[in-house]
N, C-alpha and C positions, 0 to 999 in steps of 0.2 A: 498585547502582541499585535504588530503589524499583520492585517490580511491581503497584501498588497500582493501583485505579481510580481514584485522588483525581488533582486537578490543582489547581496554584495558581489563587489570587484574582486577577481580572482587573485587571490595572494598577498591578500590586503594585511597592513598591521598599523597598529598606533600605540599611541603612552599607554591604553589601556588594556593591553594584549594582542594577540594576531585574532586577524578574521577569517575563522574558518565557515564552510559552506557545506552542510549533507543534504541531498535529496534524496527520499523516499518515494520512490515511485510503485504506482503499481503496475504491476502485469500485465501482458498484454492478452487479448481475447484469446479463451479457452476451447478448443474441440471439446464440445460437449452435446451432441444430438438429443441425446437422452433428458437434458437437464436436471442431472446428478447433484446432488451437493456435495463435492468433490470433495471441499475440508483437505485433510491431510492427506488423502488417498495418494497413492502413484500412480502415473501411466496418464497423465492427462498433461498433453501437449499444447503449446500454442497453435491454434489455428491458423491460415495463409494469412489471415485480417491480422489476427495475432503477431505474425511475425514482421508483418507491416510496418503495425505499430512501434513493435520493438527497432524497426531500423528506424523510423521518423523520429524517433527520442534521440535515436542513437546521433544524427543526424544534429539536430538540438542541441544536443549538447557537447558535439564534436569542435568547439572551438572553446570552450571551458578549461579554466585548470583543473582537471581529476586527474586524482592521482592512485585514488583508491576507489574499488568496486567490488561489493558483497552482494550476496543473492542469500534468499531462503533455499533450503537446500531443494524443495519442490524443483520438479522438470518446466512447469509455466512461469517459474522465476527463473530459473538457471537462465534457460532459452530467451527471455525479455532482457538479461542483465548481458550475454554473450556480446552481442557488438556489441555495446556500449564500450564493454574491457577492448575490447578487441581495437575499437578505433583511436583508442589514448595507449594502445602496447602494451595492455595491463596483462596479468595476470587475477580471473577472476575469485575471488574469495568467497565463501559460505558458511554461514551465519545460524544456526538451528533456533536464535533467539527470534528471529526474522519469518516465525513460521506463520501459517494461517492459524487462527484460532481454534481450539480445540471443540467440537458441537457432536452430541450427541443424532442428530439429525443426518450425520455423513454418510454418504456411500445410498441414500432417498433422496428422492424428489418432493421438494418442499418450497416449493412459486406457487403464485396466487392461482387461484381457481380450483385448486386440484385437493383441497377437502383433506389437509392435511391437520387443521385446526380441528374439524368437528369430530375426530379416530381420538377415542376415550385414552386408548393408550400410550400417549402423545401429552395430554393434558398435566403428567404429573411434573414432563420438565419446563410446562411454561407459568409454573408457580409465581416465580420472582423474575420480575423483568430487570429488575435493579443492580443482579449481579454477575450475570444472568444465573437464571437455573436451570439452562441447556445445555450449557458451554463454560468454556475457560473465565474463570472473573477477571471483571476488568480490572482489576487490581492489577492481578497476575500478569496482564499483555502489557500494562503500564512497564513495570518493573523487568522486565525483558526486553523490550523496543528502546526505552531508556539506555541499557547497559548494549543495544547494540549501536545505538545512535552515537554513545558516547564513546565507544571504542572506535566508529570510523571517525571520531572529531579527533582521537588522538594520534591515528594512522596517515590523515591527511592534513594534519594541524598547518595554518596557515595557506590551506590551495581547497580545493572540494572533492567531497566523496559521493557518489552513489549507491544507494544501498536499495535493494530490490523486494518489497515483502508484498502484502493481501492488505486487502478493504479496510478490515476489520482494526485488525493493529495498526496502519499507518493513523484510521481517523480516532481510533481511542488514544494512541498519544499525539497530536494534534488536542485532542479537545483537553488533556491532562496538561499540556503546556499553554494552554490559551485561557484556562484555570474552566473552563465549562464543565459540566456535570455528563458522568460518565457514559449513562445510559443514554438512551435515545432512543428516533425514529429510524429505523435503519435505509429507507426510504431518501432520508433528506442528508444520507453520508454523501460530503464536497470531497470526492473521493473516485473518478473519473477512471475508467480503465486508461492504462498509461499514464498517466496524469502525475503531476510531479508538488509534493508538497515540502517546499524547503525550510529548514531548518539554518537559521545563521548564529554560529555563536561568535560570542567576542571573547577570547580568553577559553575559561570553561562554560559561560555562562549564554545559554539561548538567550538571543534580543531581539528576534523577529520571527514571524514563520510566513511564510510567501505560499503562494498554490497558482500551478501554470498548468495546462492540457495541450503539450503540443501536437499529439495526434486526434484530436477534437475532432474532425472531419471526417475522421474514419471509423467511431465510435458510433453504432448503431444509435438511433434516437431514445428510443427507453432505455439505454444503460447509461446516459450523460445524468448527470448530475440532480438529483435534483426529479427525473425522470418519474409521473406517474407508472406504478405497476402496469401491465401490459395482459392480461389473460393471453396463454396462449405461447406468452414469450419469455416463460423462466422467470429466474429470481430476478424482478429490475435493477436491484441490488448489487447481484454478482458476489465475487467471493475473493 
C-alpha cells in the first residue's frame, strides 16, 4: 500500500470500478486538565485548540466531493466531525463501530512518570501485549473499523466520505490493511491529532492508504507524531 500524501480525484471512475475516497480522521484536542484516560467516558469536550483544529480540517477539506460524514458517537468526535458536515450541507451520521477502544485503565491517569507500571495491581492486565490484555483486541477494532469503513465506501461510492473515530482504531486498521503486525509501540502511532489517514478504494477493493495533518501547526510538539513522551505532559500518545 501506498504511504503517500496524495489521494484520488473526486468522483473518479474507470473499466475497473468507481474511485471511491474515506478519510479517518481523528479528533481534535481534548479538555482534559486532569489527564484522564478518557476511553469511552462522556462529558469530554474538544478544547478551544480542539475546535480549532476541527475547523482547519473542515477548511481542508471544504473543496472535496463529501458526500458522507460519520462520527464516533463520543462528544470529541461528534464536535471534530460538526463543520465538516456542516460545510458540504450534510447531515452528520454516527457510527458506535467508530468508537475508542475499550481499556480497562479508563476514567485513571496513566502518562509517563506517574508510577502507574510499578501499582502491583495493574500488572495483571499488562500480561500480554499482543492482544492486548488491557483492552479491546486488536482483532476486534479490525473487524469493526472495517465494517464501518466499508459502509461509508458504499454511502459515498464513487465521491468521498469522512469518518471521524480515536488513535487507536484508526492506526490498527491502517496497520491491518498495510498487512503490518497488529501490536506495537504506541509511542510511534502516525496517527496526529486531527490528522487524516485516507483510504482509496477502487470498486470494493482498498488500493492505497495516504496520511495528511492539515492542522500540524496547532498540534502541541509532543502529541505530533512520532513525539518523545513528555513527563509532566500526559499520555504523548493521546487517545
Amino acid at each position: 500500500m501506498s504511504d503517500s500524501n496524495s489521494s484520488s480525484s473526486s468522483g473518479i471512475s474507470d473499466s475497473n470500478g468507481d474511485i471511491t475516497v474515506v478519510h479517518v480522521m481523528r479528533h481534535g484536542e481534548v479538555a482534559n486538565p486532569d489527564g484522564v484516560l478518557y476511553g469511552r467516558l462522556e462529558g469530554y469536550h474538544l478544547s478551544e485548540l480542539g475546535r480549532r483544529m476541527a475547523d482547519r480540517v473542515a477548511e481542508h477539506l471544504a473543496s472535496r466531493d463529501v458526500t458522507y460524514v460519520c462520527a464516533s458517537p463520543l462528544e470529541r468526535a461528534q464536535e471534530t466531525a460538526t463543520p465538516i458536515a456542516k460545510a458540504h450541507g450534510l447531515d452528520l451520521a454516527s457510527d458506535a463501530r467508530l468508537l475508542e477502544a475499550e481499556n480497562v485503565f479508563q476514567g485513571k491517569t496513566f502518562g509517563v512518570g506517574d508510577g502507574a507500571l510499578k501499582r502491583p495491581e495493574n500488572w495483571k492486565h499488562l500480561v500480554n501485549p499482543f492482544k492486548p490484555s488491557w483492552g479491546e483486541p486488536y482483532v476486534d477494532q479490525v473487524v469493526r473499523m472495517m465494517g464501518a469503513l466499508d459502509a461509508a465506501k458504499d454511502a459515498a461510492r464513487g465521491h468521498e466520505a469522512v469518518l471521524v473515530s480515536h488513535q487507536l482504531p484508526i492506526w490498527i486498521v491502517r496497520s491491518y490493511v498495510e498487512r503490518r503486525r497488529l501490536w506495537h509501540d504506541p509511542r510511534k502511532r502516525q496517527c496526529t491529532l486531527a490528522s487524516l489517514t485516507t483510504f482509496t478504494y477502487r470498486g470494493d477493493k482498498i488500493v492505497s492508504v495516504g496520511y495528511t495533518e492539515p492542522a500540524r501547526d496547532l498540534v502541541p510538539a509532543h502529541l505530533l507524531a512520532g513525539a518523545k513522551p513528555v513527563k509532566g505532559k500526559g499520555k504523548a500518545f493521546g487517545a
